[in-house]
C-alpha distance (Angstrom), angle and dihedral (degrees) to the residues before:
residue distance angle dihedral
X1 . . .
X2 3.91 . .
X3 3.52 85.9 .
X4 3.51 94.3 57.5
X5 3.70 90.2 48.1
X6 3.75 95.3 49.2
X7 4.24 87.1 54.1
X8 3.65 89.3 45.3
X9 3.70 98.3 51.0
X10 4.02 87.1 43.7
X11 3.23 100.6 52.4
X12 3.69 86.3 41.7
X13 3.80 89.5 55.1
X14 3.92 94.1 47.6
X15 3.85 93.9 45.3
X16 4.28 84.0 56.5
X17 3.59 87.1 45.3
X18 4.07 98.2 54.6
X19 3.76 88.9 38.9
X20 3.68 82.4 53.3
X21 4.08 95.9 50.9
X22 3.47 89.6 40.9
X23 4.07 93.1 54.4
X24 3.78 92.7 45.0
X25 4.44 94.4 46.2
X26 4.13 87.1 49.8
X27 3.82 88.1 39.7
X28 3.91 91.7 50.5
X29 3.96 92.0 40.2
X30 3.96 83.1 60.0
X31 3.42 98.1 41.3
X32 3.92 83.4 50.1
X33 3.75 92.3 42.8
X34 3.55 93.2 50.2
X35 3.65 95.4 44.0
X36 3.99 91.3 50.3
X37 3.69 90.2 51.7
X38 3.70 95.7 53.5
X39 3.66 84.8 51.0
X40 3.50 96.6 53.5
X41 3.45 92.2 51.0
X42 3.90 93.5 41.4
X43 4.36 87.3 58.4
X44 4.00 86.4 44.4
X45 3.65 92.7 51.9
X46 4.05 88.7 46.4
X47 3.73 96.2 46.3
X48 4.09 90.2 42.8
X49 3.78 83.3 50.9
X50 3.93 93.3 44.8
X51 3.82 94.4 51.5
X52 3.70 96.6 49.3
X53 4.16 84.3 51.3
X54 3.89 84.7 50.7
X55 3.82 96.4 43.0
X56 3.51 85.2 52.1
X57 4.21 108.0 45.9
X58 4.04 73.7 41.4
X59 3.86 93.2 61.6
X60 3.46 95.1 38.8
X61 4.30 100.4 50.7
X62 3.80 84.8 41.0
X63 3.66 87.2 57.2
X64 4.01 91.0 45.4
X65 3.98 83.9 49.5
X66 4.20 79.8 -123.1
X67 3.93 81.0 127.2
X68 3.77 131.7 36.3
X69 3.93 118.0 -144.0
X70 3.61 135.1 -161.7
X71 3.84 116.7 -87.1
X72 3.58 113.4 -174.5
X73 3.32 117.8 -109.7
X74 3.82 95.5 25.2
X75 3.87 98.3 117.9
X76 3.99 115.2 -157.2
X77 4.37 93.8 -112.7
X78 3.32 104.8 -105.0
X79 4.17 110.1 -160.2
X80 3.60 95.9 13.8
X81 3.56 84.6 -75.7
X82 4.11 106.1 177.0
X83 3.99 95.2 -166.8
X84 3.40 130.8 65.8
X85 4.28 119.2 154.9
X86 3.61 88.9 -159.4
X87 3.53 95.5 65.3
X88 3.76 109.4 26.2
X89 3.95 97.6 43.9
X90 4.04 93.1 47.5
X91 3.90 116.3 20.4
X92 4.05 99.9 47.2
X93 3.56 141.6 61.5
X94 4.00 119.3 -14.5
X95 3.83 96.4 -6.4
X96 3.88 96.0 70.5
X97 3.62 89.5 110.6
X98 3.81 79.7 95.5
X99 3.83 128.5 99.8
X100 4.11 135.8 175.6
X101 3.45 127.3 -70.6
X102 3.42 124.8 -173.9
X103 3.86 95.2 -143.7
X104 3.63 110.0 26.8
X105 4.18 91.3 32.9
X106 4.19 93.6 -125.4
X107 3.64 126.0 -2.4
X108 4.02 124.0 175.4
X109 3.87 126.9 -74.7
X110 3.70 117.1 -111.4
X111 3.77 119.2 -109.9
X112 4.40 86.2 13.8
X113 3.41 124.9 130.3
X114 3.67 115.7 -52.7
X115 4.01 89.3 -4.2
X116 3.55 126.0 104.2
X117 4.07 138.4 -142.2
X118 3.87 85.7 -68.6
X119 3.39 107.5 39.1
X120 4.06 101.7 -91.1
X121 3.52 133.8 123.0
X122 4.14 99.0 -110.8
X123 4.06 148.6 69.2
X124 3.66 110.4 -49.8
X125 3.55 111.3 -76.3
X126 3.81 95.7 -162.3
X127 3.98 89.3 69.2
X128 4.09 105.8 25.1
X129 3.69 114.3 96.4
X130 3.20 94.9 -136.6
X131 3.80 97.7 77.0
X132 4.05 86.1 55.1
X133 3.86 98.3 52.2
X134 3.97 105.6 25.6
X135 3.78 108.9 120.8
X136 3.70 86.3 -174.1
X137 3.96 127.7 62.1
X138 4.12 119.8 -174.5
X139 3.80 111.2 178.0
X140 4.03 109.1 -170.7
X141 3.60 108.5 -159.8
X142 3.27 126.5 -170.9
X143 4.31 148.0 107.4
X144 3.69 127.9 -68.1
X145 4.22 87.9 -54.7
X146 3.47 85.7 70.2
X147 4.13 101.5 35.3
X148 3.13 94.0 54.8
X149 3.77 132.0 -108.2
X150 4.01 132.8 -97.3
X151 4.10 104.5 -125.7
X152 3.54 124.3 166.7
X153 3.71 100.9 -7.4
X154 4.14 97.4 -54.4
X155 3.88 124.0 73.2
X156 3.87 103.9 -112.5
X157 4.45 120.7 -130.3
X158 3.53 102.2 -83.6
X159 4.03 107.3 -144.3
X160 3.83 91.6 -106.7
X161 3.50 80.2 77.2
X162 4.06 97.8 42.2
X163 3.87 87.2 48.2
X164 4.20 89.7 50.8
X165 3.62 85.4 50.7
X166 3.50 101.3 46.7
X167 4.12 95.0 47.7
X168 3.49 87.9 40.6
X169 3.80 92.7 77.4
X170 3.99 93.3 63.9
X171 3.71 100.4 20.8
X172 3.69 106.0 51.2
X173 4.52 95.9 173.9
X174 3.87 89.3 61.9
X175 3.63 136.5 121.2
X176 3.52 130.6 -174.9
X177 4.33 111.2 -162.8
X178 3.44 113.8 -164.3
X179 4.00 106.7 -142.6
X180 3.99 98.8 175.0
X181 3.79 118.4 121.2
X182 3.94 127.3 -178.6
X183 3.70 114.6 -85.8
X184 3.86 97.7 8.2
X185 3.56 119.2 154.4
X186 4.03 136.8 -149.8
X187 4.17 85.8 -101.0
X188 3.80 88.4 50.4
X189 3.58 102.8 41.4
X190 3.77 82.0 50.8
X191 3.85 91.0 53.2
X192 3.90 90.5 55.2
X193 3.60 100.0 45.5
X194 4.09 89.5 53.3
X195 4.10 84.0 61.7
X196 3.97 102.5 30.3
X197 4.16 94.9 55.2
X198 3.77 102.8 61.0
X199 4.49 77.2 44.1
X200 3.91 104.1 48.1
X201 3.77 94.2 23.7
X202 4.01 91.4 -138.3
X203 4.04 125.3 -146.4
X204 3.50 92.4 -179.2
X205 4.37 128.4 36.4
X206 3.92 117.9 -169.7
X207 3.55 107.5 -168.2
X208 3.97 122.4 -160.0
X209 3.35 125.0 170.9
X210 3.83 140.5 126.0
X211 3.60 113.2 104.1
X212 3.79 109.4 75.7
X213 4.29 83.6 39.5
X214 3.84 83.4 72.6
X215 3.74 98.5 46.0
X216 3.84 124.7 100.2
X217 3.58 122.6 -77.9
X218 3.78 98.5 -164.3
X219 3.69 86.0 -134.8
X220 3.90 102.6 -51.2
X221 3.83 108.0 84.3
X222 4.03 112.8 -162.0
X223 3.27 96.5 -93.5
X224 3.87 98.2 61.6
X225 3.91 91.1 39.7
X226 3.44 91.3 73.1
X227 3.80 106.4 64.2
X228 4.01 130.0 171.6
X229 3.14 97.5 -106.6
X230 4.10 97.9 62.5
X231 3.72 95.8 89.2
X232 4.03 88.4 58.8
X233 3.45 96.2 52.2
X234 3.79 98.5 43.2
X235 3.37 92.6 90.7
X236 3.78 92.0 58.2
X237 3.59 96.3 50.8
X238 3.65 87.0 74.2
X239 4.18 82.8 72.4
X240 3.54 118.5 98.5
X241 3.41 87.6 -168.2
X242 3.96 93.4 55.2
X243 3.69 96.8 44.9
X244 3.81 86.4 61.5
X245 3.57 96.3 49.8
X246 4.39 85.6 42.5
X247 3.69 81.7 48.7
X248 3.78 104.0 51.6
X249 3.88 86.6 29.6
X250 3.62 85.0 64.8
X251 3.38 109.0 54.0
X252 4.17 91.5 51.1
X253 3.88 86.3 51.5
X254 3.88 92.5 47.6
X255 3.93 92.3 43.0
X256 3.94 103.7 41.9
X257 3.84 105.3 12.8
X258 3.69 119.2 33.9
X259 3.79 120.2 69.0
X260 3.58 117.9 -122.3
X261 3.86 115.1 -92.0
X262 4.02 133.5 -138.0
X263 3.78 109.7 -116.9
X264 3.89 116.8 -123.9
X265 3.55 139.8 146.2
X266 4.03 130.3 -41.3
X267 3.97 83.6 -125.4
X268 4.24 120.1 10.5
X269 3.24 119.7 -134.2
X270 3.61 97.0 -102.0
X271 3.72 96.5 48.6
X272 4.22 86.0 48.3
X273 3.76 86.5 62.3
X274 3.84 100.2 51.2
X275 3.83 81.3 41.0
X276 3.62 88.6 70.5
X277 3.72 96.2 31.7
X278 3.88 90.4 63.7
X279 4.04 88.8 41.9
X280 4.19 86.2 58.2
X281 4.08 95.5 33.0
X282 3.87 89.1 49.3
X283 3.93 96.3 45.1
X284 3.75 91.8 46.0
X285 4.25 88.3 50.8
X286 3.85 76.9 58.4
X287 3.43 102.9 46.6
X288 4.07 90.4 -114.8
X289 3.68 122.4 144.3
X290 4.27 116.7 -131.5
X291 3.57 127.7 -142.6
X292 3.89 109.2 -166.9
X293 3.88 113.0 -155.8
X294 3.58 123.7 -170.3
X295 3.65 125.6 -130.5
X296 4.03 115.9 -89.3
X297 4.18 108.4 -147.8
X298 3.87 144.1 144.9
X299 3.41 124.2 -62.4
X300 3.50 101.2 -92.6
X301 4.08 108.9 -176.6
X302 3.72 93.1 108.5
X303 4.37 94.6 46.7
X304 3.42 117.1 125.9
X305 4.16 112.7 -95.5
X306 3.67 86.3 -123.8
X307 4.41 98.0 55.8
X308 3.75 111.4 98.3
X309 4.22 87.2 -137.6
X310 3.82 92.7 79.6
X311 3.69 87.2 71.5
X312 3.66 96.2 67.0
X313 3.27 96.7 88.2
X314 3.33 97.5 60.4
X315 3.70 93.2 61.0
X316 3.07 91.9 55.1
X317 3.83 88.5 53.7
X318 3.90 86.4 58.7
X319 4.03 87.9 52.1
X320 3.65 89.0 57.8
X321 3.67 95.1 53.7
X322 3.68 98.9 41.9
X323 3.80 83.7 57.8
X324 3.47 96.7 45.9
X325 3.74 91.2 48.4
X326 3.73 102.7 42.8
X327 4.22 88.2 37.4
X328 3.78 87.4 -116.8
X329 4.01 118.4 161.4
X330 3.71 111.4 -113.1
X331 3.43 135.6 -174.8
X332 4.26 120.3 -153.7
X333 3.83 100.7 -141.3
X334 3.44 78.8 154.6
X335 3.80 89.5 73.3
X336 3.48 98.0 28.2
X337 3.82 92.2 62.8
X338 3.49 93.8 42.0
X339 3.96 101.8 50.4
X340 3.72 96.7 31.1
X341 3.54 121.9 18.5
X342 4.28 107.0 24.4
X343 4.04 87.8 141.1
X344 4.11 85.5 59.7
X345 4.18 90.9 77.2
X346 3.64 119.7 86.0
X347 3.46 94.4 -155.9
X348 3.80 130.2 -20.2
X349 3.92 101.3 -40.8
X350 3.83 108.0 1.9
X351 3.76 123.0 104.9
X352 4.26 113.4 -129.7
X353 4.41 109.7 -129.5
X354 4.26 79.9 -86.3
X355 3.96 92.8 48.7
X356 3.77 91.2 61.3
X357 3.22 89.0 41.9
X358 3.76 91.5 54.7
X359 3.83 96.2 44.9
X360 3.98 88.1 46.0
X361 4.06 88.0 55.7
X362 3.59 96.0 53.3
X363 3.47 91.3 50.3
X364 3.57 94.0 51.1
X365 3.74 87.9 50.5
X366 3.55 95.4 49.8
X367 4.20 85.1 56.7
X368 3.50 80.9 53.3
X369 3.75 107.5 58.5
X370 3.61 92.3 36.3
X371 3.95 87.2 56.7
X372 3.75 91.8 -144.7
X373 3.69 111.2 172.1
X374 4.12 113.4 -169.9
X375 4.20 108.4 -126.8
């Protein structure tokens, strides 16, 4: 009977003494727990609070030009190379009414400049009456040719604008948008015109590219620039802090990492071609009518071999047979320019004031002949 007792009060004693173990390990696990979640939240707190310093003193030494950042576009030069479209046409002087996109590389601010509530050169389309009661829609897309160029301290009428004025006078429900922007390529163009049609709800698509296709790429044609993982970064590209880290990041990759790269052209020749293939396949899915428009420019028999501008013409070659092949209208501004009207360029691919107005009268003529009437 003592026995029992003595077994009874062990096991008694041992049960309180797991029970006790078992109290104090879950206790301490909490106590740990609790303590490694205030931790975490106490390193958070201290790298939240050590970015904002570093988005900050990054701001303010960008500002001071102490620091350089990363602007898109603005390719460490590869090869010495002292040209690049992508940088000089967009990012400097007048044009910085420009900012990144992650799909068509820059595109212009809204409500900047000569550039609208959405982005286009033009009156506000938001509060003209025109954009409630056209029947008819042309969007003209195209590079600085078709923008518009800044001469002489004012931004001339590009001849979207001369042709809108000139069809105005029988067709009083059009509107004429003007979707060129500096430096643009075939590839971007393209890019633009997949998110503008299902927008502006075109009738009519002039297409006019050709020119920046040729130009260098400095080893990264379009094509490549672009890359899927753009959109997820976007959102950091609004960090000063991580375009200076991008920036200086950069120029180690370029110098120790990445392997030199052959220079060739912003767009090939083949990728120019399905360029406007998609531009014509797209606009017919839509029931949209293309105008191609080959690429005015200097006379350039007497160019050196070695200058990237004798290969315009051959662009414009491809234009002709895309037309020809897909039964597209074109019209050879290209030869137009060159036989008739070579005093009409500015310099070697800009209209002068009477060039657009030129290149907007033959348009209007070609509307004309063709008798089309918007509905």
């Amino acid at each position: 009977m003592n026995m029992s007792c003595i077994l009874i009060a062990f096991y008694s004693n041992v049960s309180i003494q797991v029970r006790f173990i078992i109290t104090t390990i879950v206790y301490n696990k909490s106590m740990r727990f609790k303590r490694n979640i205030q931790a975490i939240l106490i390193v958070i707190v201290i790298v939240i609070f050590l970015l904002g310093i570093s988005e900050m003193l990054a701001r303010i030494l960008t500002q001071l030009h102490t620091l350089s950042y990363y602007k898109p576009i603005e390719l460490i030069v590869q090869h010495e190379q002292k040209e690049e479209l992508r940088l000089s046409n967009v990012f400097s002087g007048a044009e910085s009414d420009f900012e990144y996109d992650p799909v068509l590389f820059w595109k212009p601010k809204k409500n900047s400049g000569i550039f609208n509530e959405v982005g286009i050169r033009g009156l506000s389309i938001v509060s003209s009456r025109d954009s409630a009661t056209s029947s008819c829609t042309i969007l003209a897309y195209g590079d600085s040719n078709t923008l518009g160029a800044y001469q002489g301290g004012y931004y001339d009428t590009p001849w979207p604008d001369e042709l809108f004025r000139l069809l105005r006078q029988h067709i009083s429900s059009i509107r004429v948008l003007n979707m060129g922007v500096h430096g643009y390529t075939s590839y971007q163009g393209l890019q633009k015109f997949y998110q503008d049609i299902t927008v502006f709800h075109p009738t009519f698509v002039i297409v006019a590219f050709g020119w920046n296709d040729a130009s260098p790429d400095m080893g990264i044609p379009d094509k490549q620039f672009n890359t899927y993982l753009s959109p997820l970064i976007s959102p950091l590209n609004k960090s000063k802090l991580f375009q200076v880290l991008k920036y200086y990041s950069d120029i180690f990759v370029n110098k120790y990492l990445r392997k030199p790269m052959l220079n060739g052209p912003r767009v090939s020749f083949e990728d120019f071609k399905q360029n406007l293939i998609n531009f014509i396949q797209l606009a017919n899915k839509n029931h949209v009518s293309v105008i191609l428009l080959t690429r005015p420019h200097a006379d350039f028999t007497y160019a050196n071999i070695e200058n990237w501008r004798i290969h315009v013409p051959e662009y414009n070659k491809i234009i002709h047979e895309v037309a020809s092949d897909y039964n597209v209208p074109l019209i050879d501004f290209e030869k137009l320019f060159l036989e008739q009207y070579s005093n009409e360029l500015i310099d070697d691919c800009h209209f002068t004031q009477k060039g657009h107005l030129i290149a907007a009268n033959e348009l209007y003529s070609y509307f004309q002949q063709q008798n089309i009437v918007c509905k």
